[in-house]
Kinemage of the C-alpha trace (Angstrom):
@kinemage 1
@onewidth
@group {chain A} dominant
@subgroup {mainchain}
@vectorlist {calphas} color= white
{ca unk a 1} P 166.882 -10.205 174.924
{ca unk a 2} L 164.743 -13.450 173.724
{ca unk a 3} L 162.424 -15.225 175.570
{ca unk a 4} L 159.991 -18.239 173.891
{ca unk a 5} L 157.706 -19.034 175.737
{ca unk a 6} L 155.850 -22.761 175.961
{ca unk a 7} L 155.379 -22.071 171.785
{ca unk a 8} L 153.534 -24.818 169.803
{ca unk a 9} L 153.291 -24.974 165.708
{ca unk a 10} L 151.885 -28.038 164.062
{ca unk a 11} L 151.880 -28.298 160.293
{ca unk a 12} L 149.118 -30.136 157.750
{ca unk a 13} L 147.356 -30.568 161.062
{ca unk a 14} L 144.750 -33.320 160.602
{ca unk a 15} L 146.359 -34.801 157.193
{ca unk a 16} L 148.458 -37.787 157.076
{ca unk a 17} L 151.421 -35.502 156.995
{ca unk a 18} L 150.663 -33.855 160.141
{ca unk a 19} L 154.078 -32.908 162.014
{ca unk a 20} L 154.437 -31.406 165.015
{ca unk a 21} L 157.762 -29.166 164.749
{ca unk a 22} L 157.730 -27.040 167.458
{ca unk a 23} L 156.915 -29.166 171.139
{ca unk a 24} L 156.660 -27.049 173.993
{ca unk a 25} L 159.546 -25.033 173.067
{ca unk a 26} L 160.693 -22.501 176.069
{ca unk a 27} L 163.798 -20.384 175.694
{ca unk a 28} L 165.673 -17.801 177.243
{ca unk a 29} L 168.510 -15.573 175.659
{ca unk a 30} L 170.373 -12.835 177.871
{ca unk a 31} L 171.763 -9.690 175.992
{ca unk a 32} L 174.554 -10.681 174.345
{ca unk a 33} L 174.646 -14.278 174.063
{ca unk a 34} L 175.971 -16.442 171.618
{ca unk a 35} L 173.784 -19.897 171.451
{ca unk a 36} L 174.813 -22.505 168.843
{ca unk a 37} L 172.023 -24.617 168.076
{ca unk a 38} L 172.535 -28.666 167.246
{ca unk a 39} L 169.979 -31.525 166.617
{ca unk a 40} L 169.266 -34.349 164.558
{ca unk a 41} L 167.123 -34.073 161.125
{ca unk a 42} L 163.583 -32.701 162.243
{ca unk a 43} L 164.222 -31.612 165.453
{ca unk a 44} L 163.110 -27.951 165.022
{ca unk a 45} L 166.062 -25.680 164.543
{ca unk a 46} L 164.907 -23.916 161.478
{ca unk a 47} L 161.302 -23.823 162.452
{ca unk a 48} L 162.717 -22.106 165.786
{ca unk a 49} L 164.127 -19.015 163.315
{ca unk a 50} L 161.212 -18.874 161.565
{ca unk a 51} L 158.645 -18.659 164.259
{ca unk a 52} L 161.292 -15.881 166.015
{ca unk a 53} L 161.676 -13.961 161.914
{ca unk a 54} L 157.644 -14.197 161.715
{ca unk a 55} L 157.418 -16.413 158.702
{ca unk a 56} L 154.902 -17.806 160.283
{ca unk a 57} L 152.635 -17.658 163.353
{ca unk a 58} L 152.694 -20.459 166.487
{ca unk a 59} L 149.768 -22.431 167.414
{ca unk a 60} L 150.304 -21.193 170.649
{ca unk a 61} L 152.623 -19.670 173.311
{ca unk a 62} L 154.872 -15.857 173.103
{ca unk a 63} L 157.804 -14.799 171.560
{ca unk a 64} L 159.365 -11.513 173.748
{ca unk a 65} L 162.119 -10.167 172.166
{ca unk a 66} L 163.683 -6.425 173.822
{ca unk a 67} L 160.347 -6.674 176.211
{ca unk a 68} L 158.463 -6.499 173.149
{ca unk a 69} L 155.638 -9.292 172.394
{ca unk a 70} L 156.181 -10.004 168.769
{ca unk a 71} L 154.098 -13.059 168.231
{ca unk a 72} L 151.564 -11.568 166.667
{ca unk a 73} L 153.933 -9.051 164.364
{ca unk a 74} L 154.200 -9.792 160.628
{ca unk a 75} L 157.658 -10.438 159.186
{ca unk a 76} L 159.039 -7.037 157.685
{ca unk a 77} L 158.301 -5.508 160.667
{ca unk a 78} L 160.473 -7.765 162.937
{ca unk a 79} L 162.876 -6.884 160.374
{ca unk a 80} L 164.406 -3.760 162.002
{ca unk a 81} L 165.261 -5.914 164.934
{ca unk a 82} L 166.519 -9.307 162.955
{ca unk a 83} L 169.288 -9.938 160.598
{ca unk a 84} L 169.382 -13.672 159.533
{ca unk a 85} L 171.975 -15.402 157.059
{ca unk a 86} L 170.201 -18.363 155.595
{ca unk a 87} L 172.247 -21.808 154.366
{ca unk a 88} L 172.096 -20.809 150.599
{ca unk a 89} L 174.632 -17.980 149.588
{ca unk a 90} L 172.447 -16.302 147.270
{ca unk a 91} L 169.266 -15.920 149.549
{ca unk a 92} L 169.054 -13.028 151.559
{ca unk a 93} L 171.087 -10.376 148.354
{ca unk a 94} L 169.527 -9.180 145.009
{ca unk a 95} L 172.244 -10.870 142.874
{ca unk a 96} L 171.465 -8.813 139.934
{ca unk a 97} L 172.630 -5.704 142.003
{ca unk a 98} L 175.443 -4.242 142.900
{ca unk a 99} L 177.656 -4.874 146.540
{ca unk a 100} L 176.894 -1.210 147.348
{ca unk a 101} L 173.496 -1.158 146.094
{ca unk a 102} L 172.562 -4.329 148.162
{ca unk a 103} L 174.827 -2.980 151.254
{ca unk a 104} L 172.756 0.134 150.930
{ca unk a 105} L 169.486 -1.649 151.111
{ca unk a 106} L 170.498 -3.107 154.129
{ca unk a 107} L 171.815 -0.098 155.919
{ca unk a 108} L 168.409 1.595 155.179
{ca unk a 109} L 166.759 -1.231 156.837
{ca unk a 110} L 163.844 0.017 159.010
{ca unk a 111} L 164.533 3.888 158.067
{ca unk a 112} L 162.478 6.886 156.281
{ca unk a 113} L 163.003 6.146 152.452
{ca unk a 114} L 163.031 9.325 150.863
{ca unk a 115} L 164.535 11.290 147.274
{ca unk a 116} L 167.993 11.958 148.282
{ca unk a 117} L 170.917 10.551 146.262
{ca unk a 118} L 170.798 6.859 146.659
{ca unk a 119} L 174.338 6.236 148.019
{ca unk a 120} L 176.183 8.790 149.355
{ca unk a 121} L 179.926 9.260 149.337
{ca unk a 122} L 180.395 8.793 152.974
{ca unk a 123} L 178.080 5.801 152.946
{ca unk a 124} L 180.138 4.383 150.313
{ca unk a 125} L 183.211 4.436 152.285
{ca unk a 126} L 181.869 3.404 154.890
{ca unk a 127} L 181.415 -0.165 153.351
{ca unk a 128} L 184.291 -0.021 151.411
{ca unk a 129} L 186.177 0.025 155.022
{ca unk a 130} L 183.741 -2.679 156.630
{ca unk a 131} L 184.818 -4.954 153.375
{ca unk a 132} L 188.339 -4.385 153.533
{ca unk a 133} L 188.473 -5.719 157.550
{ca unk a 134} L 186.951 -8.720 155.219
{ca unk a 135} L 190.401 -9.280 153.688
{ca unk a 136} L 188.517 -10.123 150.232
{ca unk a 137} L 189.648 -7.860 148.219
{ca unk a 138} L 185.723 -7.057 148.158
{ca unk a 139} L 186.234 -3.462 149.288
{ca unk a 140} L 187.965 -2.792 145.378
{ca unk a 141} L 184.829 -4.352 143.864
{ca unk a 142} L 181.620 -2.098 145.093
{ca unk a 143} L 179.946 -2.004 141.401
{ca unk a 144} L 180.672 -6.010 141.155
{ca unk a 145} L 177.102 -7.636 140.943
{ca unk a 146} L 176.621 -10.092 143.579
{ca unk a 147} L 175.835 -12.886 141.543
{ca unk a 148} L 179.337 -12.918 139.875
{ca unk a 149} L 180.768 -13.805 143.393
{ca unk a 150} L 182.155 -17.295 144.664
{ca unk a 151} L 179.804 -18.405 147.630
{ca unk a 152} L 181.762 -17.566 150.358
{ca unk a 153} L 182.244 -13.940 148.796
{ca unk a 154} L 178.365 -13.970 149.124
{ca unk a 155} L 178.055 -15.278 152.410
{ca unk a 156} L 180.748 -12.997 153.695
{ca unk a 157} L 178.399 -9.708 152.355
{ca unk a 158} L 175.273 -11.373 153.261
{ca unk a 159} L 176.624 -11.424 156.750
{ca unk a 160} L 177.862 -8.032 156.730
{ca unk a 161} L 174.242 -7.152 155.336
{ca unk a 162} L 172.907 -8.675 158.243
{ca unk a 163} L 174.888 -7.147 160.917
{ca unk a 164} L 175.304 -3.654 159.478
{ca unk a 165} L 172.323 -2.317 161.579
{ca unk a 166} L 173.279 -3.986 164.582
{ca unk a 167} L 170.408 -6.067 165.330
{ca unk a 168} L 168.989 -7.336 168.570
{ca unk a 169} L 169.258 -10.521 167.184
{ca unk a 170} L 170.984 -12.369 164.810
{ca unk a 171} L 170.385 -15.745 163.292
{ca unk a 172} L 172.323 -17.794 161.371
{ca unk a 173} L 171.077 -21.250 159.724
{ca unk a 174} L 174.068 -22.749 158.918
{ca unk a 175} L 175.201 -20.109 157.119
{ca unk a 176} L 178.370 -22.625 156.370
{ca unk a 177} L 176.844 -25.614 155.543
{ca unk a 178} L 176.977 -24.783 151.799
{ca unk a 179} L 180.887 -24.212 151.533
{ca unk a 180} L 183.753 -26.172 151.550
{ca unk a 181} L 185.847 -26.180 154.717
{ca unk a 182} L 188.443 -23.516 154.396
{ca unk a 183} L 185.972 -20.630 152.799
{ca unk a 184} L 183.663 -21.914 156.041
{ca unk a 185} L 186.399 -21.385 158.281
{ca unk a 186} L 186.492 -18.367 156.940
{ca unk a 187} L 183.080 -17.029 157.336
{ca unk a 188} L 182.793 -18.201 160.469
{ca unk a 189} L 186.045 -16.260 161.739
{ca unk a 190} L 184.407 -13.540 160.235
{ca unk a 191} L 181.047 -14.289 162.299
{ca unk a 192} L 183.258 -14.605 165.267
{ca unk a 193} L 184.501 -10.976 164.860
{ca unk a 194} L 181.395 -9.421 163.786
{ca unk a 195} L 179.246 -11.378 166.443
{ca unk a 196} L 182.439 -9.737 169.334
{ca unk a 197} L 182.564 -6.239 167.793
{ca unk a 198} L 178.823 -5.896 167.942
{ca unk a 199} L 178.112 -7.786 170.978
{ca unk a 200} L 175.240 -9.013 168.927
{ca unk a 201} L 172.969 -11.486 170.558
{ca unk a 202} L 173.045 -14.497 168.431
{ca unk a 203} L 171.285 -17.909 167.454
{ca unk a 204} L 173.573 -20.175 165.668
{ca unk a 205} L 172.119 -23.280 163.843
{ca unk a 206} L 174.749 -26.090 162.971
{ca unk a 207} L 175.125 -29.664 161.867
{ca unk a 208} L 178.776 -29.592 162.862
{ca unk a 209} L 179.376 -30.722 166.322
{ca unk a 210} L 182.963 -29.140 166.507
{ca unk a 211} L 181.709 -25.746 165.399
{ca unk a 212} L 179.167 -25.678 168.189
{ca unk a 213} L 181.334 -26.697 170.845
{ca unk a 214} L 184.062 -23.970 169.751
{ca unk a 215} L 182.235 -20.961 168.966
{ca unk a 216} L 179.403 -19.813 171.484
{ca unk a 217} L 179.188 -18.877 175.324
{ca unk a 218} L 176.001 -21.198 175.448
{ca unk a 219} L 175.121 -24.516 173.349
{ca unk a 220} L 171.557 -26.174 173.227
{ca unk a 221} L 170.463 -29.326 171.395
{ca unk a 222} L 166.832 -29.772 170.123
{ca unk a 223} L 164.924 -33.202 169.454
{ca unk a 224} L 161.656 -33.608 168.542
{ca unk a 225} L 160.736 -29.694 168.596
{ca unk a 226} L 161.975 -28.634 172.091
{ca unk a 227} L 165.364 -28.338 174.099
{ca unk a 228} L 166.987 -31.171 175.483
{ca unk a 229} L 170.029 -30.383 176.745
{ca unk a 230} L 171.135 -26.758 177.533
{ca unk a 231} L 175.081 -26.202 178.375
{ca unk a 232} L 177.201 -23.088 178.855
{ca unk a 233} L 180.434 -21.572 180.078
{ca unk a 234} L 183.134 -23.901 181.522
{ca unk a 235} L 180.929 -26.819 180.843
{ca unk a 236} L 180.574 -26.136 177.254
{ca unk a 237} L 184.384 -25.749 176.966
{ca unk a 238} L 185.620 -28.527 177.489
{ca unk a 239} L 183.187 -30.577 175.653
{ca unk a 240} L 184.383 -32.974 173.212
{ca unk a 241} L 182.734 -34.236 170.262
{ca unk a 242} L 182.409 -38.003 171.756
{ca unk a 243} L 180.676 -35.962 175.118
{ca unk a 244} L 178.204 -34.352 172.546
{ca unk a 245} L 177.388 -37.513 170.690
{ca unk a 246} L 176.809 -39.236 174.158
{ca unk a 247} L 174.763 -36.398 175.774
{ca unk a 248} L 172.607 -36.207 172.404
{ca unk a 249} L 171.962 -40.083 172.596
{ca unk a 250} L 171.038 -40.119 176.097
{ca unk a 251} L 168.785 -37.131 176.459
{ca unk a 252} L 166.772 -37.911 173.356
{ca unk a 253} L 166.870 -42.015 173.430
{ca unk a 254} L 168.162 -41.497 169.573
{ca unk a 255} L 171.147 -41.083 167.811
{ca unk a 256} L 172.297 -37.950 166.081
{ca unk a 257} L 172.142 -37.783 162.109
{ca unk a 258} L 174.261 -39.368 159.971
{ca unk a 259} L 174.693 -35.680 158.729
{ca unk a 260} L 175.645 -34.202 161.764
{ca unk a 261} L 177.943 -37.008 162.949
{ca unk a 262} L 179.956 -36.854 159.675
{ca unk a 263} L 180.327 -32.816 159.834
């Protein structure tokens, strides 16, 4: 479903704050996987979602995606194929609209726009059902305006948004990291179901070491802008959080963050 392909990107190339984030990075995603992604501070996980959602282009190397070469494609038009839930809660909705009018937007992602009604009544039930699986209390609160919701009421919609079209990928940069423990518990149960329901192919970025182990068919770490260690079914399951720490420290000659190690 993904494949990245020996891809380079360098930024301020030349200046004194020339970084290299992305090293060489080469990755392959069957249909249907679920790939949390851990590393230290710097090593490359966010620039990896950005060079796959086109927010910028690579130095060098491909990006497949569905057999489709999309490393020269601008962003919004990846963006029938993509859904991506970003760290901040309010990134990714129009808080001064409405749950159903931001729902809508997504739904429509990729279609025709045309004069017709803007949401119809079958649409609207549609979401109020999706919400209510939610158990929220969102699907009572359609005309609510998204900024007037608690974070994890926003994360939980921005998720759905993401999802709604069933994408051939998802991506999710720690989506929780914003949120206390029990409401991200809660959105990632919710991930969980949507991720199984959909059998959505999915890249999860996390600083918590626990969440990566449990949730996933496939975990990778990054250091230094490319993959370092790569681990999947049985293997991944009965990792430990001590295991992680040790693999991290001995594949990349570095410690993990303080960050990540705390989480």
């Amino acid at each position: 479903m993904l494949e990245i392909i020996d891809v380079y990107k360098t930024f301020n190339s030349g200046t004194v704050n020339e970084k290299t984030a992305l090293n060489g990075l080469n990755l392959k995603l069957e249909d249907g996987d679920f790939v949390t992604v851990i590393g230290g501070n710097g090593a490359g996980k966010s620039t990896m979602l950005n060079a796959i959602s086109g927010a910028w282009k690579p130095d060098s190397g491909k990006i497949i995606l569905d057999d489709i070469d999309i490393t020269a494609m601008p962003e919004y038009k990846r963006a029938k194929f993509l859904g991506r839930v970003f760290q901040d809660p309010m990134m990714g909705t129009a808080p001064d609209m409405q749950i159903e009018e931001n729902l809508a937007i997504a739904y429509r992602r990729g279609k025709a726009r045309s004069l017709r009604w803007g949401i119809t009544k079958a649409e609207r039930e549609q979401y109020r059902e999706k919400l209510a699986e939610f158990e929220l209390g969102l699907e009572d609160r359609l005309t609510t305006k998204i900024g007037l919701l608690s974070g994890g009421q926003r994360q939980a919609i921005t998720l759905l948004m993401a999802a709604i079209r069933k994408p051939k990928l998802l991506l999710l940069d720690e989506h929780t990291a914003a949120l206390d423990p029990k409401t991200a518990a809660k959105v990632l149960e919710l991930s969980d179901k949507i991720i199984e329901e959909n059998k959505l192919t999915t890249l999860m970025v996390t600083h918590n070491m626990k969440d990566a182990i449990q949730h996933g068919n496939r975990l990778i770490m990054m250091s230094e802008g490319k993959i370092i260690v790569d681990i999947k079914g049985e293997e991944k399951k009965k990792l430990t959080v001590e295991q992680l720490v040790e693999l991290f420290s001995t594949a990349s000659g570095s410690g993990l963050s303080d960050r990540a190690i705390l989480s």
